[in-house]
Backbone as CSV, one residue per row, in Angstrom:
resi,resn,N_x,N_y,N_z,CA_x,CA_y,CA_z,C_x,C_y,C_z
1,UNK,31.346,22.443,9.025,32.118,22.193,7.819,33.050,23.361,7.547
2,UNK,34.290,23.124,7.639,35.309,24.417,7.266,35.282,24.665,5.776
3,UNK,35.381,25.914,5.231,34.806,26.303,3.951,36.095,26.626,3.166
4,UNK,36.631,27.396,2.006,37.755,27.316,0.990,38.434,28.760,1.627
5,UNK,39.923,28.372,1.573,40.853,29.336,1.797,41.670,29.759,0.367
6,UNK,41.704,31.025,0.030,41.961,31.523,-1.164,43.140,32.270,-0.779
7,UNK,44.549,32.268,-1.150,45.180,33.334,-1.553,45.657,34.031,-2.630
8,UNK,45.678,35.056,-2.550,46.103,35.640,-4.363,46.620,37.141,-4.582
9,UNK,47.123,37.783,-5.442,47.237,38.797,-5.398,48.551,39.091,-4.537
10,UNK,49.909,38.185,-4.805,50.398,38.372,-3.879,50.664,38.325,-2.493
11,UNK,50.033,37.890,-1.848,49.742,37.542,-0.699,50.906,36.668,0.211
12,UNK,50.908,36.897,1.236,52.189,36.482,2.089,51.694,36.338,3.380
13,UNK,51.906,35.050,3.787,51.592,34.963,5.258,52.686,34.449,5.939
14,UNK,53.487,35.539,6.774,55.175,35.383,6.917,54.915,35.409,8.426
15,UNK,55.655,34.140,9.129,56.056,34.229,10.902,57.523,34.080,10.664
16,UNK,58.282,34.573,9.925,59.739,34.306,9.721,60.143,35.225,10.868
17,UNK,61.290,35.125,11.557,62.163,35.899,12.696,62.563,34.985,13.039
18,UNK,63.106,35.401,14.562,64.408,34.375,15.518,63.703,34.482,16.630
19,UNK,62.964,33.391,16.777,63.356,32.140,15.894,61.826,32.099,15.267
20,UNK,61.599,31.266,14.282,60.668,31.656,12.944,59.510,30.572,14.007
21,UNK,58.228,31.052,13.606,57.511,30.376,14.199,56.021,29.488,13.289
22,UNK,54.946,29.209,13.309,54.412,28.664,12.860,53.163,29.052,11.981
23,UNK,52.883,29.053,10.879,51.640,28.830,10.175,50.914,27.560,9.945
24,UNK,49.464,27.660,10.875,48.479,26.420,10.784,47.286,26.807,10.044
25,UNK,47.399,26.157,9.366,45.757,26.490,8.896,45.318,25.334,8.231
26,UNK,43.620,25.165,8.952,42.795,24.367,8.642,41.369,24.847,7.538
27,UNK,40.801,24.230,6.643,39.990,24.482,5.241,39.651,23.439,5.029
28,UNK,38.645,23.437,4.461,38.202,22.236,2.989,38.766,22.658,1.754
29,UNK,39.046,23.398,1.724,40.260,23.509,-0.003,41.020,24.566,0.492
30,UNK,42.303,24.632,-0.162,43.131,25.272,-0.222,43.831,26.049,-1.649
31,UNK,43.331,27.616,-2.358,44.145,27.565,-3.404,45.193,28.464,-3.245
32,UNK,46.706,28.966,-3.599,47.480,29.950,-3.263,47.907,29.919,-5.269
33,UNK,47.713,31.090,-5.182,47.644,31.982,-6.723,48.924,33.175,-6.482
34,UNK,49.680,32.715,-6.533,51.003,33.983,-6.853,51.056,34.603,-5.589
35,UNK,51.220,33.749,-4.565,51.055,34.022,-3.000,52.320,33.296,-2.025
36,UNK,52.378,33.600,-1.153,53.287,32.673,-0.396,53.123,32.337,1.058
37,UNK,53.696,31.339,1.685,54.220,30.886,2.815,55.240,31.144,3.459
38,UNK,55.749,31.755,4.594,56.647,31.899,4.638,57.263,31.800,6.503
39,UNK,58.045,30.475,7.029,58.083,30.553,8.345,59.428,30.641,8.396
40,UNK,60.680,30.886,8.323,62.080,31.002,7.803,62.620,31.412,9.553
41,UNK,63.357,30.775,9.730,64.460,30.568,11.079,65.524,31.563,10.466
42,UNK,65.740,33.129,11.170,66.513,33.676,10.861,67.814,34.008,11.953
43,UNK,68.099,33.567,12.760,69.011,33.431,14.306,69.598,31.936,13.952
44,UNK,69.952,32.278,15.193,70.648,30.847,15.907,70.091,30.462,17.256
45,UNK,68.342,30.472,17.042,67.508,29.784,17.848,67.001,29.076,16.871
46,UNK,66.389,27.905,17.225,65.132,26.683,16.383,63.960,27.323,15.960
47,UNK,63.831,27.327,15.075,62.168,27.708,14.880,61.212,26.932,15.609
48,UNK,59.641,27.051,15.340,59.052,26.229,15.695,59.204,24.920,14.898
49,UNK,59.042,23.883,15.943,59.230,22.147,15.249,58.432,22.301,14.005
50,UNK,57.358,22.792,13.835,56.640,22.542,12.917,56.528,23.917,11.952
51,UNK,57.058,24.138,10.957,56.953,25.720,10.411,55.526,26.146,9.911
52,UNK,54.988,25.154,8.955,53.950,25.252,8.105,53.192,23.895,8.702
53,UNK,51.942,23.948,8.995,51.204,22.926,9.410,49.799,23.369,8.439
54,UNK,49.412,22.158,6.973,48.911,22.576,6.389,48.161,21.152,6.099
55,UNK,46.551,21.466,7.144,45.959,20.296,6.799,44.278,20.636,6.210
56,UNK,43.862,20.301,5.319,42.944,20.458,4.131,42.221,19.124,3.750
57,UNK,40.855,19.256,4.039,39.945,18.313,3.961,39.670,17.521,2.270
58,UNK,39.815,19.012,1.464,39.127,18.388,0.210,40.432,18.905,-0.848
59,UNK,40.892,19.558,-1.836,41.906,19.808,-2.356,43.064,20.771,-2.345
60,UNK,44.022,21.029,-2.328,45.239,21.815,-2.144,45.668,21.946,-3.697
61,UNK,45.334,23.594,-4.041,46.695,24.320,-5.463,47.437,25.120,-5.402
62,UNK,48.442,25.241,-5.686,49.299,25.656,-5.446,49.986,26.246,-7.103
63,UNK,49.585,27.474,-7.458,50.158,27.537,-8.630,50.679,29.212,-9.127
64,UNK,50.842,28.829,-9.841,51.315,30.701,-10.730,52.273,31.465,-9.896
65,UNK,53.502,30.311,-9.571,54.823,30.958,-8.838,54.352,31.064,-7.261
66,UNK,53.788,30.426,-6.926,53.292,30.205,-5.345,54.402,29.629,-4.634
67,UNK,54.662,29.913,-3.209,55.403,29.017,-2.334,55.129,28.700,-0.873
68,UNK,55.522,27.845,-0.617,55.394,27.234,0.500,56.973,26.995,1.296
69,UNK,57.666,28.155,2.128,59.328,27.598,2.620,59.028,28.169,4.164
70,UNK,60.472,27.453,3.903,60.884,26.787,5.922,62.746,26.973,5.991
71,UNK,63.103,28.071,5.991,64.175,27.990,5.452,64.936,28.719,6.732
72,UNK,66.348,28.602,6.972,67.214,28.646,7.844,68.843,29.389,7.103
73,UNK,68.681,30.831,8.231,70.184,31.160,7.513,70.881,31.382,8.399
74,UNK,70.989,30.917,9.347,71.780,30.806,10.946,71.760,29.534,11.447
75,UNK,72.419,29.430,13.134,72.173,28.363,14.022,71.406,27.582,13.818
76,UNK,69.952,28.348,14.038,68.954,27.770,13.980,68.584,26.505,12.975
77,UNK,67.612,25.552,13.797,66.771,24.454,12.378,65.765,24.866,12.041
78,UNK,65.118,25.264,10.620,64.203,25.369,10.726,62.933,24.562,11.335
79,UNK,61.730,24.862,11.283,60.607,23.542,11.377,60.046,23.122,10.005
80,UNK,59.759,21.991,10.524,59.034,21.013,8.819,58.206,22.076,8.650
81,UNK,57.867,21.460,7.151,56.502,21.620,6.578,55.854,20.351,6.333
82,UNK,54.399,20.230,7.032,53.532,19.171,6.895,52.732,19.185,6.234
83,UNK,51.911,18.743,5.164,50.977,18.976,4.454,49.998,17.734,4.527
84,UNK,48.518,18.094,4.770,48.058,16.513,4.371,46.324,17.436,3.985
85,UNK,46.075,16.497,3.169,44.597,17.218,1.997,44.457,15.802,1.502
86,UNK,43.034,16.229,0.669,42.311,15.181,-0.083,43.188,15.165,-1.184
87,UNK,43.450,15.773,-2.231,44.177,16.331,-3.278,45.719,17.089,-2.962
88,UNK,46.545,17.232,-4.170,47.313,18.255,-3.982,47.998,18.473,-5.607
89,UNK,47.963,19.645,-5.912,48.610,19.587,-7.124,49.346,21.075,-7.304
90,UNK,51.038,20.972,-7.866,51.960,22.245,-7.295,51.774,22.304,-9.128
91,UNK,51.557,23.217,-10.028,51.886,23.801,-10.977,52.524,24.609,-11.419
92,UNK,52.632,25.447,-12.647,53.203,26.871,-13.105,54.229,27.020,-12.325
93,UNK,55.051,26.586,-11.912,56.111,27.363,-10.863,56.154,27.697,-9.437
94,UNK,55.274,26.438,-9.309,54.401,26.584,-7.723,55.634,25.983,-7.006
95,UNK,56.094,25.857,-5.850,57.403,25.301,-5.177,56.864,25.165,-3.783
96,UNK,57.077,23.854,-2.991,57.175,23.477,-1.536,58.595,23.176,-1.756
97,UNK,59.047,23.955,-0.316,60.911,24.194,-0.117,61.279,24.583,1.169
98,UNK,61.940,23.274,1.790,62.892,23.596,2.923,64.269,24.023,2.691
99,UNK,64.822,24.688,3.311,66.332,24.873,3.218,67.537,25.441,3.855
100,UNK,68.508,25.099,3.902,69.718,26.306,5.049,70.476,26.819,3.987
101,UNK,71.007,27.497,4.613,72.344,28.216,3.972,73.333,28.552,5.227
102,UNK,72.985,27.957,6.407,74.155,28.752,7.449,74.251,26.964,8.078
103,UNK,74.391,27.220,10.032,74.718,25.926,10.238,73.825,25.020,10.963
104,UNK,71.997,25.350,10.406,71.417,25.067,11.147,70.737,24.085,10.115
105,UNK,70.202,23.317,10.610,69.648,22.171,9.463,68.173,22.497,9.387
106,UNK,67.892,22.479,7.903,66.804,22.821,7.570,65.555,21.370,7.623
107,UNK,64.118,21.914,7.434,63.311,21.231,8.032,62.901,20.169,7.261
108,UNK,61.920,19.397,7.723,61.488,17.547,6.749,60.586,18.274,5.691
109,UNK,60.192,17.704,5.063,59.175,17.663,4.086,58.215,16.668,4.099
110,UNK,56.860,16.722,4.647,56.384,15.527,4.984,55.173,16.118,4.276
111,UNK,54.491,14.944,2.903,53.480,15.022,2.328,52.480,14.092,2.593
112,UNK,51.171,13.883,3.171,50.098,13.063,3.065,49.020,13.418,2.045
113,UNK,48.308,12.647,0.935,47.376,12.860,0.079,47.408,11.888,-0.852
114,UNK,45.678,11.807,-0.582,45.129,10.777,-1.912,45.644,10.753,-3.229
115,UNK,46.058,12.052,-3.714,46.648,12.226,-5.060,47.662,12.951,-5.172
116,UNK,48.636,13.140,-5.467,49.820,14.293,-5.957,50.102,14.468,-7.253
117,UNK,50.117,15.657,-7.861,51.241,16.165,-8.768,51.786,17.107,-8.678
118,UNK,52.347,17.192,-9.752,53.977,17.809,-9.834,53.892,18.148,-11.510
119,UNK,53.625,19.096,-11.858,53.520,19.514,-13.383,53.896,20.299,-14.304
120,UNK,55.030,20.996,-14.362,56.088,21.621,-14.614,57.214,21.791,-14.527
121,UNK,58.075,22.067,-15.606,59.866,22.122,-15.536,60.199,23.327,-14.405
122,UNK,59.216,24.100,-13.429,59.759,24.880,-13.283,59.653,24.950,-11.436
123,UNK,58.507,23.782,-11.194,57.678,23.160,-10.142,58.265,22.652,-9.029
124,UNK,58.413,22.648,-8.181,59.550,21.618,-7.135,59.199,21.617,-5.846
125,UNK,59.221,20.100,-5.561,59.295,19.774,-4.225,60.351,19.263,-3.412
126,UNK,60.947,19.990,-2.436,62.591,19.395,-1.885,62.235,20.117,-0.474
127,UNK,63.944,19.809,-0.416,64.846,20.333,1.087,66.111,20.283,0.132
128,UNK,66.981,21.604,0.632,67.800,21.854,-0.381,69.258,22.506,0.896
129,UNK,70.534,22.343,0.669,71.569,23.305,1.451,72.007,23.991,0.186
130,UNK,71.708,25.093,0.493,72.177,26.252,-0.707,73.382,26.757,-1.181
131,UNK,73.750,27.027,-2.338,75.082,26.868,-2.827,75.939,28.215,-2.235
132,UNK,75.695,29.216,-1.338,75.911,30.102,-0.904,75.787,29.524,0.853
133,UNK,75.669,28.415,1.253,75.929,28.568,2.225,77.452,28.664,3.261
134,UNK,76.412,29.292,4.297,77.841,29.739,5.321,77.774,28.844,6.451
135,UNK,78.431,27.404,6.283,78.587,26.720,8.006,77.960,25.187,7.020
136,UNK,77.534,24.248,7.653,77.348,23.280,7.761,76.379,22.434,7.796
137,UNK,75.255,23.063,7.622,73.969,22.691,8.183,73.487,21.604,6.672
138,UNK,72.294,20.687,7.384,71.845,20.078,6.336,70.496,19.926,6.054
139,UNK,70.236,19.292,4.733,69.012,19.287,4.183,68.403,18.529,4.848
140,UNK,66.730,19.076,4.901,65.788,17.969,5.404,65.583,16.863,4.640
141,UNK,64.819,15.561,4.848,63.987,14.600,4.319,62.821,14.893,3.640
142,UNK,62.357,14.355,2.755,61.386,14.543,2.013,60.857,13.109,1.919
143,UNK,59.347,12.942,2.513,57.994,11.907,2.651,56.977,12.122,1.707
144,UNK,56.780,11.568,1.171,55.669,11.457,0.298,54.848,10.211,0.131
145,UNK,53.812,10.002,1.057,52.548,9.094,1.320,50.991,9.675,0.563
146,UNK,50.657,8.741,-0.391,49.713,8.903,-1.509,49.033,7.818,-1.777
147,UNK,48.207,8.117,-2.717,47.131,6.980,-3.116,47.976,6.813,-4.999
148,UNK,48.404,8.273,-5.395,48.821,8.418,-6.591,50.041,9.386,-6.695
149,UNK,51.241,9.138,-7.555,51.943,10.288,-7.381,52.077,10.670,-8.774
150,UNK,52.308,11.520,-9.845,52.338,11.506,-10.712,53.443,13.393,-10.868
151,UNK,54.784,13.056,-11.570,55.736,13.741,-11.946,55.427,13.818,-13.357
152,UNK,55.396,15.573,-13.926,55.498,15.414,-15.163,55.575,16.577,-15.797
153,UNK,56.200,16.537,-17.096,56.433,17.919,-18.276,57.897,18.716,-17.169
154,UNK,58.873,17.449,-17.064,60.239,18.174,-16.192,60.026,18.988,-14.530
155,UNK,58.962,18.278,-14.147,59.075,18.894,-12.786,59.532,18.131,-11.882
156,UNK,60.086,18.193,-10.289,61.284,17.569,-9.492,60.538,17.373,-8.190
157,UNK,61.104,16.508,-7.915,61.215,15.864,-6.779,62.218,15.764,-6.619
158,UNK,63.011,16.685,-5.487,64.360,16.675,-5.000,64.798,17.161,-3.531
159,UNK,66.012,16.245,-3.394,66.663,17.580,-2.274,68.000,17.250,-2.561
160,UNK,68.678,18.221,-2.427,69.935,18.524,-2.990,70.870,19.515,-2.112
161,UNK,72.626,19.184,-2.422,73.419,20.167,-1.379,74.262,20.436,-2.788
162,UNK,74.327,21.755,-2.489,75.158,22.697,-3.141,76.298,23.214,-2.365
163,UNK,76.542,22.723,-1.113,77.198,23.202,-0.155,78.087,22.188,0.722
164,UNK,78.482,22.341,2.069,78.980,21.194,2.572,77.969,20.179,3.671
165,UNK,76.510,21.013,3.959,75.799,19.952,4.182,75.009,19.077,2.988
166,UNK,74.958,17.716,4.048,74.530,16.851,3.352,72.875,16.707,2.564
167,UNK,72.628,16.442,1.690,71.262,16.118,1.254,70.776,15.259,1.865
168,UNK,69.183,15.354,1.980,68.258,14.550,2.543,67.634,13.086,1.968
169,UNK,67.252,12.348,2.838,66.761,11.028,2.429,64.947,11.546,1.494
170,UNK,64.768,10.848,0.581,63.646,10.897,-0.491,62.765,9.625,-0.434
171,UNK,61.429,9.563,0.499,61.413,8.608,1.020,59.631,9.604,0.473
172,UNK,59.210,7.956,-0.598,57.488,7.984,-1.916,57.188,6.581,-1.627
173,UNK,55.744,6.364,-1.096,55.034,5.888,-0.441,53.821,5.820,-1.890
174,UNK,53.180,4.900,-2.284,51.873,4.810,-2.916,51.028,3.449,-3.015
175,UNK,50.045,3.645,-3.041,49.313,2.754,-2.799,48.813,2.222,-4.093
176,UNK,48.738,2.902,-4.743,48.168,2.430,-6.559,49.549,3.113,-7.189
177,UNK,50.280,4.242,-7.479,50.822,4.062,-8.425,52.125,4.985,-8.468
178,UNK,52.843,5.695,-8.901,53.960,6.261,-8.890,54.456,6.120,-11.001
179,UNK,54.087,7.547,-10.916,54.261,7.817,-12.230,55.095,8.913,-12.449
180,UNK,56.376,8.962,-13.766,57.126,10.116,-13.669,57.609,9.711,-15.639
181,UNK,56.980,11.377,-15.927,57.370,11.239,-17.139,57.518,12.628,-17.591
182,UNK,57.826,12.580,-18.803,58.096,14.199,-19.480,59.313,14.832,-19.860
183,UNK,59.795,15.547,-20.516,60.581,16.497,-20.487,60.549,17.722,-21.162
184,UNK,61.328,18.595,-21.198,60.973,19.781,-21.645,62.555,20.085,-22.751
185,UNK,62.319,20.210,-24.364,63.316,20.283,-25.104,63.427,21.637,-25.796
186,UNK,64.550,22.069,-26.436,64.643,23.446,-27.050,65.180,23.017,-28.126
187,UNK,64.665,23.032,-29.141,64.810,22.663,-30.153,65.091,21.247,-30.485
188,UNK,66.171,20.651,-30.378,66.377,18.914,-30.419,66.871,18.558,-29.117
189,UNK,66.993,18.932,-28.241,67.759,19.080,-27.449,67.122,19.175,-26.180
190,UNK,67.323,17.854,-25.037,66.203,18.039,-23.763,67.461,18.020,-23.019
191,UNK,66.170,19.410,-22.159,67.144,20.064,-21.111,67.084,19.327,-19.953
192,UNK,65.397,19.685,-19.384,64.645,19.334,-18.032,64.018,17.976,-18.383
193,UNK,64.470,17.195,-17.600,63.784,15.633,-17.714,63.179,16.184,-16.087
194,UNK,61.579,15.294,-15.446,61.302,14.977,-14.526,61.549,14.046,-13.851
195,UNK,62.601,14.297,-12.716,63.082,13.806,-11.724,62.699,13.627,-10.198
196,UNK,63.273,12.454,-9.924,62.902,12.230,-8.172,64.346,11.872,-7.755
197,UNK,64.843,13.096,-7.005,66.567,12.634,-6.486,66.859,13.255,-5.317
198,UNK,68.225,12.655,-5.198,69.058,13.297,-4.143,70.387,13.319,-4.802
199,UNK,70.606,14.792,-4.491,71.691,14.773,-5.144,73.293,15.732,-5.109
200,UNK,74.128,15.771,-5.195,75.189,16.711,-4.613,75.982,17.266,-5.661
201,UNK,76.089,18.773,-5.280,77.008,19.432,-6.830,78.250,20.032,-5.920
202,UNK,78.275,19.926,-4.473,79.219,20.211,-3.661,80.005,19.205,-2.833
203,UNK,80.688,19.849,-1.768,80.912,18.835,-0.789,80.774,17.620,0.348
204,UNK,79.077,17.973,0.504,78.107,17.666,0.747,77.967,16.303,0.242
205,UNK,77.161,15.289,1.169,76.745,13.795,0.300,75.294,13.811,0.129
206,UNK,75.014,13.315,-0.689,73.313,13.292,-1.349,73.116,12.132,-0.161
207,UNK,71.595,11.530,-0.829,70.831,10.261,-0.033,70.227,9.699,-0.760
208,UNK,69.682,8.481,-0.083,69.225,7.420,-0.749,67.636,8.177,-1.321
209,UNK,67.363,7.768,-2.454,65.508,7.044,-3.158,64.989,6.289,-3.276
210,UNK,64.069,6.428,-1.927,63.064,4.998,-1.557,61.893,5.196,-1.995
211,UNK,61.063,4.384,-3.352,60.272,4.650,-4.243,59.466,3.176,-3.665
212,UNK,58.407,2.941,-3.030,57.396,2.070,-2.807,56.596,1.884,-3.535
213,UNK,55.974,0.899,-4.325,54.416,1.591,-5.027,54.051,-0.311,-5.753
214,UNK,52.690,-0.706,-5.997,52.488,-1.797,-7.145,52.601,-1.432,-8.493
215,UNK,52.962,0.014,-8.526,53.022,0.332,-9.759,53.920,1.713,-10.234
216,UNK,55.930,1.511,-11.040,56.424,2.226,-11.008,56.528,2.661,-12.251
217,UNK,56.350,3.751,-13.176,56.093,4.220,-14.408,57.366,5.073,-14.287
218,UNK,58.003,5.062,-15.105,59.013,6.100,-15.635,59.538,6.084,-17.232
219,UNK,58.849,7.125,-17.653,58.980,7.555,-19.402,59.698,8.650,-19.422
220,UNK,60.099,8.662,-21.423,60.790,9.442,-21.917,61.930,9.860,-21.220
């Protein structure tokens, strides 16, 4: 029986270089506490296909400004990040994030789990081309296969180009339900609604949102 993997205190488990290579790790739980991930394609070689390979028997947290990236600032593509657990829940400012900024296309986002959330305005799950990028490269895809998905109190589901590559396809899978509600206001006034998009503030074209489920909830 594989037993609980804890990170905290800062913590960083970085194969980033040229070309960025892979973090696997196998557990029955997974928590990362103000810690990070980090496999980042820094050349104009490929990383490994797979950046983050993160598979977990019983639950995955991810919280208190934690991350999980796969990110590309050259040639290079990065590699996905895969995730699959019993559970998974990103809080406080917790972030799973692919991304480029140069001309190499950044990696998929592929989620498997019985349950998901997403619970904060500040929380995010994407593939993103960064508004500082240099060259062409584009955002990964983002998968999300569940039993439950549940968005809420302004946290995202996105991938987005700020740049001249294109955004990625947003492709939520559920078997019971798909829920997205919340927002976060300052005084009368709402800022952060919780979202599931693709979307473009540059030159770049967004992508389609393919939302599957017997059951689609979207409030406030």
């Amino acid at each position: 029986q594989l037993g609980n993997i804890t990170l905290s205190k800062v913590a960083i488990l970085n194969t980033s270089g040229d070309p960025g290579g892979m973090v696997q790790i196998r557990a029955g739980g997974f928590t990362s506490d103000r810690s990070f991930i980090a496999a980042n394609t820094l050349g104009n070689v490929s990383g490994a296909a797979t950046a983050v390979d993160l598979n977990v028997a019983g639950g995955i947290l991810l919280q208190n400004g934690s991350g999980i990236g796969a990110d590309t600032v050259g040639g290079g593509r990065s590699g996905d990040i895969v995730i699959k657990s019993g559970t998974l829940g990103v809080t406080s400012q917790a972030k799973i994030l692919s991304s480029t900024s140069g001309n190499g296309n950044a990696g998929d986002v592929s989620i498997s789990a019985s349950s998901f959330s997403l619970t904060d305005p500040l929380s995010q799950i994407g593939s993103s081309v960064n508004e500082n990028q240099v060259g062409a490269g584009n955002a990964g895809a983002l998968v999300i296969d569940a039993a439950t998905v549940d968005i809420t109190n302004g946290a995202g589901i996105r991938t987005a180009t700020f740049g001249q590559g294109n955004a990625g396809l947003v492709t939520i899978m559920a078997t019971e339900a798909v829920r997205v509600s919340g927002l976060v206001r300052i005084g009368n006034v709402d800022v952060i609604r919780s979202v599931i998009t693709s979307s473009t503030v540059g030159s770049g074209a967004g992508d389609k949102v393919t939302i599957t489920a017997p059951l689609i909830s979207i409030a406030d």
